[in-house]
C-alpha positions as CSV (number, residue, x, y, z in Angstrom):
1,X,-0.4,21.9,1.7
2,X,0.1,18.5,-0.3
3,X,-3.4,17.3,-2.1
4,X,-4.4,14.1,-4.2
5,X,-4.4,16.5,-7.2
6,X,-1.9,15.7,-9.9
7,X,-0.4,12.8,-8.3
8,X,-0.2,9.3,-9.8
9,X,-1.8,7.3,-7.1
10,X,-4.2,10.5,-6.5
11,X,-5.8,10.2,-9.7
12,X,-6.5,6.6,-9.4
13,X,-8.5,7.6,-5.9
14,X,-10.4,10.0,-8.3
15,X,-11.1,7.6,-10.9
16,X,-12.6,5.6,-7.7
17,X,-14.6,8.1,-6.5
18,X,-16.0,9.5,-9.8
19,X,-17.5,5.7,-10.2
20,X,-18.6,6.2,-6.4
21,X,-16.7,3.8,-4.3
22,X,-13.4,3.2,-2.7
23,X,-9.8,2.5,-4.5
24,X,-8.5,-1.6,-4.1
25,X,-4.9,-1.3,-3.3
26,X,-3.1,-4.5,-3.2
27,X,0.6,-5.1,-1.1
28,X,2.9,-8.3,-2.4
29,X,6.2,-8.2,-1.4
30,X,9.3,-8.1,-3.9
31,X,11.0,-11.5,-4.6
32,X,8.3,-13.4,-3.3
33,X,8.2,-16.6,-4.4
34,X,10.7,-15.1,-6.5
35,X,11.3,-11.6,-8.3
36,X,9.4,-12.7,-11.6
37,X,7.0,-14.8,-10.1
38,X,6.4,-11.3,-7.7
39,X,6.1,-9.4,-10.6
40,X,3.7,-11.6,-12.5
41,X,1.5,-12.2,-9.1
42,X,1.2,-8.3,-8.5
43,X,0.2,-8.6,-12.5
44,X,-2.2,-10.9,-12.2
45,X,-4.0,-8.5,-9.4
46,X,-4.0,-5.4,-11.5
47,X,-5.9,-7.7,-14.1
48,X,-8.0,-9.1,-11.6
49,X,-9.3,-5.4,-10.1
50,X,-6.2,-3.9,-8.1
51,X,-6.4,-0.5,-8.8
52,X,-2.8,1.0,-6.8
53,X,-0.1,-1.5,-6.2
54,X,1.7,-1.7,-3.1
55,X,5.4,-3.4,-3.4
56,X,7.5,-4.4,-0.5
57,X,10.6,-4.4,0.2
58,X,11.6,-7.4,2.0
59,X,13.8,-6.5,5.1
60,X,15.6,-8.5,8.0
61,X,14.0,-6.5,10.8
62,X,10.4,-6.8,9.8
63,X,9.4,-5.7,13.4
64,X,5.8,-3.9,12.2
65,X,5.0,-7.2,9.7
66,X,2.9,-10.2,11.0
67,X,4.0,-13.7,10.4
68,X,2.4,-14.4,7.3
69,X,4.4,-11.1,5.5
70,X,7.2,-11.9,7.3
71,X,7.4,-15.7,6.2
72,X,7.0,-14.1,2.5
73,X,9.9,-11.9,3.4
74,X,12.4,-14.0,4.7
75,X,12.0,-16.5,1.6
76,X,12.8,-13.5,-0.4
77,X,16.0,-12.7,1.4
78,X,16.9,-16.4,1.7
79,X,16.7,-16.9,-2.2
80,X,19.1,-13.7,-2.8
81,X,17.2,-11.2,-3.3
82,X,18.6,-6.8,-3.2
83,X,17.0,-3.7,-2.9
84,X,17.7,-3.1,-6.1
85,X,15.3,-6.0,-6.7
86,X,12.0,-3.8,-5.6
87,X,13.0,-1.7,-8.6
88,X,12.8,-4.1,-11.3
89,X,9.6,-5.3,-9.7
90,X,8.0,-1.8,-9.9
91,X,9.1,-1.3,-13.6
92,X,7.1,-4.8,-14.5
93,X,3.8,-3.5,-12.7
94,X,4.0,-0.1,-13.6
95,X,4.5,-1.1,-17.1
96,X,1.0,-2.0,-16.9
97,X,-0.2,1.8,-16.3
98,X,-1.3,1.0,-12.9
99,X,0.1,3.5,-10.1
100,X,2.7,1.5,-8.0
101,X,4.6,2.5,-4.8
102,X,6.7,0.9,-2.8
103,X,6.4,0.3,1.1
104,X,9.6,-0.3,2.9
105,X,11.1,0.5,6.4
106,X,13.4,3.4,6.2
107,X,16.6,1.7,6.9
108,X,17.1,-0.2,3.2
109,X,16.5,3.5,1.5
110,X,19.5,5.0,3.6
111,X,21.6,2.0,2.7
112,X,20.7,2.4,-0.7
113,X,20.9,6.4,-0.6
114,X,17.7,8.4,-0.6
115,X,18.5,10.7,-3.5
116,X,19.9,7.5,-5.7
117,X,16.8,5.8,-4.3
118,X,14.0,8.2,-4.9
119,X,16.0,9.1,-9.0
120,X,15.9,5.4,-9.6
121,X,12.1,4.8,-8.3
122,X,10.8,7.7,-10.6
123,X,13.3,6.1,-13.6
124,X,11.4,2.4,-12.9
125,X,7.7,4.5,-13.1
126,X,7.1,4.3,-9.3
127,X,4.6,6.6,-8.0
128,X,5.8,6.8,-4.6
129,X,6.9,5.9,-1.2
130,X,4.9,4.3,2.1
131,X,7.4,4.5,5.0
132,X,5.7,3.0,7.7
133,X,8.9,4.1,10.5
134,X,9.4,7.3,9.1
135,X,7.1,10.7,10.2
136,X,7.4,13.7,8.4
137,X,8.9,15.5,11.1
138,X,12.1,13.5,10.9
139,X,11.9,12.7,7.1
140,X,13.4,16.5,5.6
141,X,15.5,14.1,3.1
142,X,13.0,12.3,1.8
143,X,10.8,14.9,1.6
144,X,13.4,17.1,-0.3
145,X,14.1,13.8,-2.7
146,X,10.6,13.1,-3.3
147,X,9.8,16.8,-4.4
148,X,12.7,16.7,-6.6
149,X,11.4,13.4,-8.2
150,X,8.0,13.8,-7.9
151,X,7.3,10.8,-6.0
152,X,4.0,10.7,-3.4
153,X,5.1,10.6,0.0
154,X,2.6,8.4,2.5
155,X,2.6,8.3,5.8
156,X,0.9,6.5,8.8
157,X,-1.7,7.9,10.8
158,X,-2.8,5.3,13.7
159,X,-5.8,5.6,16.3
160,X,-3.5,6.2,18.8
161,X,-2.4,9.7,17.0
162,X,-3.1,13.3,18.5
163,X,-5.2,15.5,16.2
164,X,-2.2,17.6,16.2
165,X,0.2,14.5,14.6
166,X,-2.7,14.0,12.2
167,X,-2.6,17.3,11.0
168,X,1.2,17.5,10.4
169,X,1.4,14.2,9.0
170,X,-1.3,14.7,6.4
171,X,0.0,17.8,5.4
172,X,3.3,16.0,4.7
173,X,1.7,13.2,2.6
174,X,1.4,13.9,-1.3
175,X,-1.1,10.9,-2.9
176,X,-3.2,9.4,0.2
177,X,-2.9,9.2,3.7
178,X,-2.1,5.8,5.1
179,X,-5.1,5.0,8.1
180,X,-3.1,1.8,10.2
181,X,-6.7,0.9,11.9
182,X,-5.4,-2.0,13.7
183,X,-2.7,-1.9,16.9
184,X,0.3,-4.2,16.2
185,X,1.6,-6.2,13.2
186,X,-0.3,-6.7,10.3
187,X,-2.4,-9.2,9.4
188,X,-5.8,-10.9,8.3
189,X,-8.3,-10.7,10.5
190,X,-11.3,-12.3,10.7
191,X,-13.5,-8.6,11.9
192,X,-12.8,-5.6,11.0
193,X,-11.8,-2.8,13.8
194,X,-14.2,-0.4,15.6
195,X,-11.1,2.0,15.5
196,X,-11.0,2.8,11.5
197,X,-14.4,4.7,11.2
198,X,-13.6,7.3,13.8
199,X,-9.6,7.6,12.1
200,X,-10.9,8.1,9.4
201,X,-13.0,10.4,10.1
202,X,-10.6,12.6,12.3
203,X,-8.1,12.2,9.4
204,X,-10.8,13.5,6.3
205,X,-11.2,16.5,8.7
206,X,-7.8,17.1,9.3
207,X,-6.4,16.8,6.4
208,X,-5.8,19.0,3.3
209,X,-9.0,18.9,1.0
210,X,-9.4,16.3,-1.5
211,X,-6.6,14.3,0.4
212,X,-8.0,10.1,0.3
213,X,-7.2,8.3,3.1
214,X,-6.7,4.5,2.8
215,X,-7.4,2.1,5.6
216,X,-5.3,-1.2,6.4
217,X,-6.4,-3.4,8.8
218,X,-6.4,-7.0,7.8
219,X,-9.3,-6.9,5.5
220,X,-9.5,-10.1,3.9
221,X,-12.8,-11.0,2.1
222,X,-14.9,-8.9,0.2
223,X,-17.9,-8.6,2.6
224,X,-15.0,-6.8,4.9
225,X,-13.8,-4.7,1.7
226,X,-17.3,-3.5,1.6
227,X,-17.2,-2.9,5.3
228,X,-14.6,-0.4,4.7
229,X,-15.4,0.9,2.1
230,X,-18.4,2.3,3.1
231,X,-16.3,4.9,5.0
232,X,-13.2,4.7,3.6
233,X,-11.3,6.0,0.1
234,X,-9.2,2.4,0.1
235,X,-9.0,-0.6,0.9
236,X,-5.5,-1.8,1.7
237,X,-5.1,-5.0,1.5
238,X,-1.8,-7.4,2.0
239,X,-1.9,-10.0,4.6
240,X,-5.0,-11.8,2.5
241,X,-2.7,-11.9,-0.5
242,X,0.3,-13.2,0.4
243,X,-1.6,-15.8,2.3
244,X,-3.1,-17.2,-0.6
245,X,0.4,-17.6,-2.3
246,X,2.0,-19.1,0.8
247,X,-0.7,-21.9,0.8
248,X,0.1,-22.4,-2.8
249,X,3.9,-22.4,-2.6
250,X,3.9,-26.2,-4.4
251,X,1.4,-24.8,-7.3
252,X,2.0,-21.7,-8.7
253,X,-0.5,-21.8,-11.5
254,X,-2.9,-22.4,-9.0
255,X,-1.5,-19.6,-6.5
256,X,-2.3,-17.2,-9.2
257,X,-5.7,-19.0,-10.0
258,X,-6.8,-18.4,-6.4
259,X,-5.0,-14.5,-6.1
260,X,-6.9,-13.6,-9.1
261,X,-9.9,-14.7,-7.4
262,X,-9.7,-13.4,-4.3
263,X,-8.7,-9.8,-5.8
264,X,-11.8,-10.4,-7.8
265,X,-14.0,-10.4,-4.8
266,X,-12.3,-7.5,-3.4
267,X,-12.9,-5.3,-5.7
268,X,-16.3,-6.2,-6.0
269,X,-16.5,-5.5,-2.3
270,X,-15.2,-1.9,-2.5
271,X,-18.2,-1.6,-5.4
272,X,-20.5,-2.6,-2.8
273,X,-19.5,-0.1,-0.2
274,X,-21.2,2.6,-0.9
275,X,-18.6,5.0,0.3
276,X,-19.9,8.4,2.0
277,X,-19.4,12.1,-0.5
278,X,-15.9,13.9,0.1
């Protein structure tokens, strides 16, 4: 069985919960408005309260991203940017001492090769992997390559899973379990789901002990980051962010003005929350 224990991105869940209340983790993709100005964005949120970073890798076939990601995304790729772009990203953030993983679909990793992948994520401080089209029954590569690197490996648990794929997936994951509380593509929303309660609480009782499970579902303010919160052991948050930076695309100083604000309400939401005992 894989636990939070001794993981990168597990120890900030425990930091969380020793201060009683849920983890922020914040999602930017690579390259977006550029690769530095990516890097200093997913900066400014670690400043501003972000406690796991989430970078992503930009990719042509974005078929599980809504359209605000995806209009991030396709700048990305339009501008130039490589796979090998996510890495340099990861090494800025991580340089800050704050765990950062990167979520990607799994076709860019093969492309890139898993073991050169997961040897040159651990070289650039990554903590890990979200693969959002990979489950752990299909994934004995990456699972071997993550061992050998040490690298968290998080997978997707959705309310449409059988206890039974609950319990296999969480058992795969190393670091936290990823709760997708909202069918479809991502995105903010303007209400939370009735589905993430009751997933997260089938996953907490499935899982190993001492696994967190984080919840994405287009949380966006920090009245819905408390929301979650309350139940959850983080709040994943991406959609809301990149927003802010799309609508700012003509004013960058003031893009990272309004990020830092916005992560600054999040992460007084998840204080707020009042998250139930593990």
């Amino acid at each position: 069985m894989s636990t939070a224990i001794g993981t990168t991105t597990g120890r900030a869940f425990e930091v969380a919960r020793a201060e009683g209340r849920a983890a922020l983790v914040g999602y930017l993709p690579a390259g977006y408005p550029d690769v530095p100005g990516s890097a200093e964005a997913l900066r400014v949120m670690v400043e501003a309260g972000c406690d796991v970073i989430e970078v992503g890798l930009p990719y042509s076939d974005p078929v599980m991203d809504g359209p605000t990601i995806q209009a991030a995304a396709q700048q990305a790729l339009e501008n130039g940017f490589r796979t090998r772009d996510v890495l340099s990203t990861v090494e800025a953030v991580a340089a800050t001492g704050t765990p950062t993983v990167v979520m990607t679909y799994w076709n860019p990793v093969e492309r890139y090769g898993v073991e050169r992948f997961a040897a040159d994520l651990a070289s650039a401080g990554g903590a890990g992997l979200i693969t959002p089209d990979l489950t752990p029954d299909v994934a004995p590569v990456w699972t071997r390559a993550a061992d050998q690197h040490g690298l968290d490996k998080v997978f997707l648990v959705a309310p449409s899973s059988t206890d039974e794929r609950i319990a296999m997936t969480t058992a795969a994951c190393r670091g936290f379990v990823y709760a997708t509380a909202v069918m479809g593509v991502t995105g903010a929303r303007t209400t939370t789901s009735g589905l993430a309660a009751p997933l997260v609480e089938r996953a907490k009782r499935l899982a190993p002990s001492q696994l967190p499970v984080g919840v994405g579902l287009g949380v966006s303010t920090g009245d819905q980051a408390a929301e979650v919160a309350a139940f959850a052991d983080g709040v994943i948050v991406g959609s809301a962010f990149v927003r802010v930076l799309l609508d700012h695309a003509d004013d960058r100083a003031g893009g990272l003005r309004a990020l830092a604000a916005l992560t600054a309400e999040l992460a007084e939401g998840v204080r707020r929350g009042e998250p139930t005992p593990a």
